[in-house]
Structure formats: structure tokens, C-alpha cells
Backbone as CSV, one residue per row, in Angstrom:
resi,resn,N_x,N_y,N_z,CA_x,CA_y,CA_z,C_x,C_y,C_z
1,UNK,-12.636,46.523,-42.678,-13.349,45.738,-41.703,-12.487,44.526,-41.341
2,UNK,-12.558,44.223,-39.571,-11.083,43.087,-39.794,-11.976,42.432,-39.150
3,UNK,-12.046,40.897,-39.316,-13.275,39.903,-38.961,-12.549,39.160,-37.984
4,UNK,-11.038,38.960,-38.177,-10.116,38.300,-37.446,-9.922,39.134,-35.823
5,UNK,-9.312,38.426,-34.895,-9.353,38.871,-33.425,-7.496,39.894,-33.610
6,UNK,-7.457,40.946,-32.914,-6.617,41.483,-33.630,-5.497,40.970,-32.427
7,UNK,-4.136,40.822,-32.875,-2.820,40.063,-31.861,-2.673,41.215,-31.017
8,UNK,-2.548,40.833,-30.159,-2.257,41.766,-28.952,-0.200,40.953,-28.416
9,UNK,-0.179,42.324,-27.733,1.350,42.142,-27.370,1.696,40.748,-26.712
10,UNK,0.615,40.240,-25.804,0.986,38.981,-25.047,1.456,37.914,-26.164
11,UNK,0.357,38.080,-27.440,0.749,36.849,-28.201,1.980,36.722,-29.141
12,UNK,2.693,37.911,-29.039,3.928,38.037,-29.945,5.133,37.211,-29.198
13,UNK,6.190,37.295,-29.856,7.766,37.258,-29.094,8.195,38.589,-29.376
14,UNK,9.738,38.593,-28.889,10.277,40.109,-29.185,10.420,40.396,-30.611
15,UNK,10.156,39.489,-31.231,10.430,39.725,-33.129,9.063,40.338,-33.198
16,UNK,8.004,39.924,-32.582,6.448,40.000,-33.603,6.310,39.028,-33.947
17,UNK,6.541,38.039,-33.906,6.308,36.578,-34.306,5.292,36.260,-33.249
18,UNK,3.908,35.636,-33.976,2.805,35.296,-33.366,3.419,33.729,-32.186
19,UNK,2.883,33.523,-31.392,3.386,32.658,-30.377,2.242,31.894,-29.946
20,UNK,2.418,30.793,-29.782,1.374,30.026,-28.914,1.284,30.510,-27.094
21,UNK,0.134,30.663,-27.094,-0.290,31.047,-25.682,0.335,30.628,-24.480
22,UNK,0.448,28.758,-25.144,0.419,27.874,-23.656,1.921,28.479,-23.805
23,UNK,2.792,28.619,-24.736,4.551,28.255,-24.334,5.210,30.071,-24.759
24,UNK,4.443,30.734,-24.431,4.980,31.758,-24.522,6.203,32.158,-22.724
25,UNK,5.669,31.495,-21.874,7.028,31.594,-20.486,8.450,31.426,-21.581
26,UNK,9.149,32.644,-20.522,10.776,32.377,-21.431,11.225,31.073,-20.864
27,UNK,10.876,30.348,-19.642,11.397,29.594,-19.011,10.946,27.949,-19.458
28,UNK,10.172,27.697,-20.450,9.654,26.707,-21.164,10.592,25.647,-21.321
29,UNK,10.578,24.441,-20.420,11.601,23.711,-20.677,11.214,22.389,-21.723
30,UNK,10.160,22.390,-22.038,9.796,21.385,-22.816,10.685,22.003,-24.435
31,UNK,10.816,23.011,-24.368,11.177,23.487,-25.982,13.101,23.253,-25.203
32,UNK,13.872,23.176,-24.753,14.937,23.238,-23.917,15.603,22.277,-24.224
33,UNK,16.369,21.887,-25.326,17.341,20.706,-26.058,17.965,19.719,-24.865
34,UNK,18.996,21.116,-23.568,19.691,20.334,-22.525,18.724,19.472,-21.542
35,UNK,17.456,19.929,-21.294,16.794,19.551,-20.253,15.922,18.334,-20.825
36,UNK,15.464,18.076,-22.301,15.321,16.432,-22.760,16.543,15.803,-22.575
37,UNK,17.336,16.228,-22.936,18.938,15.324,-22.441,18.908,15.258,-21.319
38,UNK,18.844,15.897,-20.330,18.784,15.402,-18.950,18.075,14.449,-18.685
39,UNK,17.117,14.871,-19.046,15.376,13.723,-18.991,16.115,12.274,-19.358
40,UNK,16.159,12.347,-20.519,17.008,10.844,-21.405,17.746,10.352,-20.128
41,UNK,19.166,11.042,-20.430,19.954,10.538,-18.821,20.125,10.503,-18.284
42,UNK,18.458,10.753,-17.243,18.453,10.425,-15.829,17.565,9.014,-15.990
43,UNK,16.724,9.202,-17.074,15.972,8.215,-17.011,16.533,6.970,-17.230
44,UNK,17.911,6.707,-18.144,19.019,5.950,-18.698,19.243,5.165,-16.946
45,UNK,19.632,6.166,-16.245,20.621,6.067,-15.038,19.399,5.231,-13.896
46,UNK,18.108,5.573,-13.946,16.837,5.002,-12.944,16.885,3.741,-13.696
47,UNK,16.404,3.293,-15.257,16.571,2.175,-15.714,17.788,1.041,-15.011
48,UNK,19.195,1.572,-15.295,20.009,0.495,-14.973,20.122,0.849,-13.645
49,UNK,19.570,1.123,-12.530,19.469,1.394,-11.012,18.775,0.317,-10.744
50,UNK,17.917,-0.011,-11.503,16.847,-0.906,-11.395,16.931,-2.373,-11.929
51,UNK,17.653,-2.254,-12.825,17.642,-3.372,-13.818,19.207,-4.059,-13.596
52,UNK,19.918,-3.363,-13.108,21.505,-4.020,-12.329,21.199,-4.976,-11.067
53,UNK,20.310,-5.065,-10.413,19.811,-5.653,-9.212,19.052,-6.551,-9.608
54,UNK,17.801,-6.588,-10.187,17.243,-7.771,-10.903,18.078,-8.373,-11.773
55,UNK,18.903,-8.160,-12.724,19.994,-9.016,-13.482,20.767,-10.338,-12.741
56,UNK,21.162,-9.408,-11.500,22.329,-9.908,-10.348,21.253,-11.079,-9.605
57,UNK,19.971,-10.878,-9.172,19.260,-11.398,-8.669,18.734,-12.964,-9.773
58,UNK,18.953,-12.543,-11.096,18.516,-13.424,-11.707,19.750,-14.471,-12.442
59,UNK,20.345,-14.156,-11.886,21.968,-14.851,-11.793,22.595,-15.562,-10.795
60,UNK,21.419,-15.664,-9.441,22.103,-15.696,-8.989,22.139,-17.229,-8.275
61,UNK,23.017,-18.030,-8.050,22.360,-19.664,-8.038,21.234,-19.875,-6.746
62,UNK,21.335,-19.098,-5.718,20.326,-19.352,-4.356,18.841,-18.606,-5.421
63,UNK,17.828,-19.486,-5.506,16.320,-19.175,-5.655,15.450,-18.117,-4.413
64,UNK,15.429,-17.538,-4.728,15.040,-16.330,-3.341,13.582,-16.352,-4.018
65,UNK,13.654,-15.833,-5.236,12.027,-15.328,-5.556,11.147,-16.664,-5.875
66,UNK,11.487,-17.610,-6.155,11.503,-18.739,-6.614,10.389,-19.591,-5.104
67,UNK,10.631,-19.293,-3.978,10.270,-20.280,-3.115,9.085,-19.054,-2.502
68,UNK,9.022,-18.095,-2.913,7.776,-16.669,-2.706,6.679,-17.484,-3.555
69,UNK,7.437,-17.490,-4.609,6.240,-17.719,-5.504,5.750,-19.055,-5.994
70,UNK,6.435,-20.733,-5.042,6.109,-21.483,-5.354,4.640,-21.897,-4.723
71,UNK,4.425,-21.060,-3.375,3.152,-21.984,-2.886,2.015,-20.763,-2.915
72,UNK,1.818,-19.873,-3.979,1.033,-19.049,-4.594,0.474,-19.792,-5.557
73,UNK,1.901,-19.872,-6.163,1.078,-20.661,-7.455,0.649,-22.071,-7.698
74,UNK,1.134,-22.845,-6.838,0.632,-24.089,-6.267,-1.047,-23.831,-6.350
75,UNK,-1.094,-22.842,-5.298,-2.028,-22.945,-4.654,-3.478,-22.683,-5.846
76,UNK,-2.832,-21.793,-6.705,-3.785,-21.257,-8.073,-3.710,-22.514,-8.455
77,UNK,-2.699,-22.866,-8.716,-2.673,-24.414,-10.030,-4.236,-25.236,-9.776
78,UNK,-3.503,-25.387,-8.284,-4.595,-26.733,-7.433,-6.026,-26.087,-7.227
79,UNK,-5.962,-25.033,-7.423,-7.441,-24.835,-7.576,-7.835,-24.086,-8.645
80,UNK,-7.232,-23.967,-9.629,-7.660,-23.018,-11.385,-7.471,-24.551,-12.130
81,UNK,-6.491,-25.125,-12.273,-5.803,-26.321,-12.610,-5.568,-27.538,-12.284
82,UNK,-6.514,-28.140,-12.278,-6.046,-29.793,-11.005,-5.357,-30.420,-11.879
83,UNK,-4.263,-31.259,-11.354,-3.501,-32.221,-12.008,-2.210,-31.703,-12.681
84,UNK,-1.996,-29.888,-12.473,-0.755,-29.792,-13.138,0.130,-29.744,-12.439
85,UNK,1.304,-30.076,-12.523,2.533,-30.002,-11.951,2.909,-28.556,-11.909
86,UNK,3.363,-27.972,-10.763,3.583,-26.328,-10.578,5.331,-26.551,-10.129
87,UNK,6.397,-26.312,-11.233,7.876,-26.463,-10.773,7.985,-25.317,-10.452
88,UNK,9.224,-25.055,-9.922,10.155,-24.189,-8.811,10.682,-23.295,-9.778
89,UNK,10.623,-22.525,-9.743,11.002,-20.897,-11.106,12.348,-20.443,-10.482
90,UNK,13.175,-20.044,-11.713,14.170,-19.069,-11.144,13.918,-17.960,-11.033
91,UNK,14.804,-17.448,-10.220,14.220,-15.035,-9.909,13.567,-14.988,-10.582
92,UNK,14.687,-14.638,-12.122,13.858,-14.168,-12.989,12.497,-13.866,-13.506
93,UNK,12.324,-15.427,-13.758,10.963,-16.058,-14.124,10.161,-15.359,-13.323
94,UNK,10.292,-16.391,-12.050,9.382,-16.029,-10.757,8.875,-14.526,-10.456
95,UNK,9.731,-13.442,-11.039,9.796,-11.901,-10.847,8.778,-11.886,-11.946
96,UNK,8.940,-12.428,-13.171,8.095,-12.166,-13.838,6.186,-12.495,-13.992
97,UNK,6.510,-13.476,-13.272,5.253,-13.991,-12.968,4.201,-13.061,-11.248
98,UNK,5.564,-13.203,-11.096,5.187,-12.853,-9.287,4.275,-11.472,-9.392
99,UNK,4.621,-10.447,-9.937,3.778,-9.154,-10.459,2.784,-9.444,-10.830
100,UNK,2.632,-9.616,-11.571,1.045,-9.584,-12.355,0.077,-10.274,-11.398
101,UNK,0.813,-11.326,-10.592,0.267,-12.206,-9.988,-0.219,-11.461,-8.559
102,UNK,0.269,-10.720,-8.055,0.123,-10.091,-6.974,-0.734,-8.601,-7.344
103,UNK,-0.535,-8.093,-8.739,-1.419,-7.375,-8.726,-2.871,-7.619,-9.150
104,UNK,-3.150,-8.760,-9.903,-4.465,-9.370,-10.031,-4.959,-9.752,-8.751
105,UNK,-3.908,-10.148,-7.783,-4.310,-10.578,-6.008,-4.823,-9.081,-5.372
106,UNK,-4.366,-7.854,-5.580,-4.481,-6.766,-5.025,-5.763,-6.140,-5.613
107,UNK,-5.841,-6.223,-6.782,-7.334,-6.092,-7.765,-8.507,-7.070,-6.830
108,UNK,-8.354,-8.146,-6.926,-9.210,-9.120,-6.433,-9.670,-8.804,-5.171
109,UNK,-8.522,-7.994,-4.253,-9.149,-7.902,-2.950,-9.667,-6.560,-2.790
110,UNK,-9.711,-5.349,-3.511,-9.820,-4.122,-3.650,-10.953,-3.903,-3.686
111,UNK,-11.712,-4.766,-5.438,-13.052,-5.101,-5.395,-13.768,-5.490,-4.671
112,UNK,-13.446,-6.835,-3.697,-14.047,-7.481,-2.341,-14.052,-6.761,-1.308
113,UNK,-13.078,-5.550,-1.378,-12.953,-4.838,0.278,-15.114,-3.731,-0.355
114,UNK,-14.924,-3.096,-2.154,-15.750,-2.425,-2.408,-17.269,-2.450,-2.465
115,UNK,-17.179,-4.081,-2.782,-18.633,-5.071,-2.809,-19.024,-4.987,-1.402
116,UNK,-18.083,-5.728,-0.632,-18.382,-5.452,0.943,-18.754,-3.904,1.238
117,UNK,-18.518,-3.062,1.916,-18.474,-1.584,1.495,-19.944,-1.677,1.594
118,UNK,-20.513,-2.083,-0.560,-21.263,-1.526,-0.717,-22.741,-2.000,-0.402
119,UNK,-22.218,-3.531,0.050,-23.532,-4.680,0.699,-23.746,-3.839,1.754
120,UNK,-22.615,-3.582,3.014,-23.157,-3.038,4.151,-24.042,-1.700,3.804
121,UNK,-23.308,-0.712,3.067,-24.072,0.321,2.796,-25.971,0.196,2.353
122,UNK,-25.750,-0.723,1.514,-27.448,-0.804,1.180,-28.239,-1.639,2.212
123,UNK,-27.416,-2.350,3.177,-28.101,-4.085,4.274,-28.531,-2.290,5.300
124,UNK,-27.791,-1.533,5.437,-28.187,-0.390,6.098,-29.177,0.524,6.059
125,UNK,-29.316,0.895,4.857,-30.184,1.364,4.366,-31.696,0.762,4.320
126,UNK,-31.212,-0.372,3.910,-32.814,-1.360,3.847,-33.481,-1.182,5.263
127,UNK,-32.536,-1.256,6.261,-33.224,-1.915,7.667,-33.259,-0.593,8.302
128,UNK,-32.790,0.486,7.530,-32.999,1.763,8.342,-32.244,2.386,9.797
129,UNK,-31.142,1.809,9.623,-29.796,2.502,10.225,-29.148,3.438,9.308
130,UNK,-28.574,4.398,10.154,-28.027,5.227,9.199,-26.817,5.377,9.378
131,UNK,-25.527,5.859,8.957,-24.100,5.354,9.754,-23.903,6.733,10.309
């Protein structure tokens, strides 16, 4: 009496060696030594693509990102912060700040575009327009 499900040919390899379902394709590149090496050094090569330009940028004596992001954050200071002094950032800095800062700005307005949205949707509903 066999209680177990009996292996059928799909689940073997050419030995008879039982195989996992998902990675039985011969073409499986996740199991593929050269193609994580590729992975590694392409990803190596996008890193310093990226990170050679911000370096250069943060080296560099003219403030470019620096005067983006001084009357942003002014503008937070003077109204999150009264009374602090908001100085002039280099790239760097400023790059570092400038992100987060613009995506909490993009969050902030995403929600406000959704609230809006969802006021009109119900101010509609109440008064019995329908869109």
C-alpha cells in the first residue's frame, strides 16, 4: 500500500533525481554561476554610473544643489522652526537632504490630490449628483 503520491517523470532529472517543480526548466538562470556574475557586474558598473557624477558634483566648488534647496528649506525652517538659522549646504549635503525632502513633498501632495478626490466624491453623493 503506498500512502505517498507516486514521482512521475516531470519531477525527475535525467539521473532520477527527484527535482523541485518550480526549477526543473533546463534554462534556470537563477541556479547559473555566470549569470549572478553578470548580475554583480552590471550592477557594480550602474552603481559607479551613478555615483561618479554625484562624487564630481559634490566636489565641485560652484553650489548648484545648494541654492535648490536653500529656499525649501528656509521656507520649512520658518514655518516648522521659527528662529533657526537655515545655512547654504554643499551638493552633497543638499542631495542628501533634497530627496527625502521632495519625496515627503510628493507624499504630502498625493494624499491632498486623494482627500480632495474623496471630499468631492461623497459632497456628490450627499447632494445627489452622480458623475
Amino acid at each position: 500500500m503506498q500512502l505517498s503520491r507516486p514521482k512521475t517523470r516531470a519531477m525527475m532529472d535525467i539521473g532520477g533525481n527527484p527535482v523541485n517543480p518550480c526549477r526543473r526548466h533546463p534554462f534556470n538562470y537563477d541556479s547559473l554561476a555566470w549569470a549572478n556574475a553578470i548580475r554583480r557586474v552590471s550592477g557594480l558598473i550602474v552603481m559607479a554610473l551613478v555615483l561618479v557624477p554625484l562624487v564630481w558634483l559634490d566636489q565641485a566648488k560652484v553650489q548648484i544643489v545648494g541654492y535648490v534647496l536653500f529656499p525649501i528649506e528656509y521656507a520649512l525652517n520658518a514655518a516648522l522652526f521659527p528662529g533657526v538659522t537655515t545655512p547654504l549646504r554643499g551638493n552633497g549635503t543638499a542631495l542628501l537632504i533634497l530627496a527625502p525632502t521632495l519625496a515627503l513633498l510628493a507624499l504630502v501632495f498625493a494624499a491632498l490630490r486623494s482627500f480632495y478626490a474623496f471630499a468631492r466624491a461623497a459632497f456628490h453623493h450627499v447632494i445627489g449628483r452622480g458623475r
